[in-house]
C-alpha positions as CSV (number, residue, x, y, z in Angstrom):
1,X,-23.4,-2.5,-12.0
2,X,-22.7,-6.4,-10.8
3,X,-19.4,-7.3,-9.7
4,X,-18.7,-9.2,-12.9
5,X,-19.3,-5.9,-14.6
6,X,-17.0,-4.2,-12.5
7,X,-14.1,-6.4,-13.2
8,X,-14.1,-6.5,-16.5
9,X,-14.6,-2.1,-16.2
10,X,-11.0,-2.9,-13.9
11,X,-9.7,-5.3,-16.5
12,X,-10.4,-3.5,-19.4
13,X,-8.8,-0.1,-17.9
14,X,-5.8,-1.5,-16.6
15,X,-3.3,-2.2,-19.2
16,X,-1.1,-4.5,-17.6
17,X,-3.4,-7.2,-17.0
18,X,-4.4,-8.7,-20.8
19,X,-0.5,-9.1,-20.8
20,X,-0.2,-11.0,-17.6
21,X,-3.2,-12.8,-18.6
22,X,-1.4,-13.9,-22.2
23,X,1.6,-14.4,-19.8
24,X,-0.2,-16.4,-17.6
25,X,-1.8,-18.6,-19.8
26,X,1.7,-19.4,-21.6
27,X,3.3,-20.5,-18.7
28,X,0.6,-22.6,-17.8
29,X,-0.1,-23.9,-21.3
30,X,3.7,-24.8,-21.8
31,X,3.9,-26.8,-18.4
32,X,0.7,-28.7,-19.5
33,X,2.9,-29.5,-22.9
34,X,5.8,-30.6,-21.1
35,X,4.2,-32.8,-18.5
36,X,1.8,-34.5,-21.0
37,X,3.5,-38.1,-22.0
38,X,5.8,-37.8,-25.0
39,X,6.9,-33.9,-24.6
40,X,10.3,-34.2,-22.9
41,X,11.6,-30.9,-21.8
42,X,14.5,-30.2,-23.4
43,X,17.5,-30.5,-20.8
44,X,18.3,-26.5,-21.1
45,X,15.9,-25.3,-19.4
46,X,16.8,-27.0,-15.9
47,X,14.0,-26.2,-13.4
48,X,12.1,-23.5,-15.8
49,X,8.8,-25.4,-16.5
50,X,8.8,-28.0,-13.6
51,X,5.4,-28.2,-11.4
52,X,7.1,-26.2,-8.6
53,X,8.9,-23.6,-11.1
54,X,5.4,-23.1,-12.7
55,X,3.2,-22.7,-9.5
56,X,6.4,-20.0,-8.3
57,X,5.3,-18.0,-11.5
58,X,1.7,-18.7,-11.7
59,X,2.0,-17.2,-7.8
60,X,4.0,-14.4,-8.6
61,X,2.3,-13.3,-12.1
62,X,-1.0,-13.3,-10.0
63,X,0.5,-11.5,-7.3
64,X,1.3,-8.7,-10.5
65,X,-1.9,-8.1,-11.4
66,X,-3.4,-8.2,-7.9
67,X,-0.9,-5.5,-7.3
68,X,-2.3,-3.4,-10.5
69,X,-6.5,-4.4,-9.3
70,X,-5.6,-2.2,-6.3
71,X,-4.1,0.7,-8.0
72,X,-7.2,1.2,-9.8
């Protein structure tokens, strides 16, 4: 078994991680929106979706499922 092999065996046996993943690509996907010209973020959300707000959760959603790779 190659070692791409093996992580998707991890992936695909460790539940937590397609939801981090969906998690993971919203956050970033939503940042991309918001910093492209002509998408203002809407005032409510204060500091939620900023460049440093969104590396802080990109860090700690990663950290997540690095946490659940070694429980396996």
């Amino acid at each position: 078994m190659n070692l791409h092999e093996c992580i998707v065996l991890v992936v695909n046996h460790t539940p937590a991680i397609p939801i981090l993943q969906k998690h993971l690509e919203f956050v970033i996907e939503r940042h991309s929106h918001y910093a492209s010209e002509g998408n203002l973020r809407p005032e409510c959300l204060g500091t939620i979706l900023t460049t440093t707000w969104t590396r802080e959760a990109v860090d700690q959603i990663v950290g997540k499922g690095m946490m659940h790779l070694t429980e396996v």
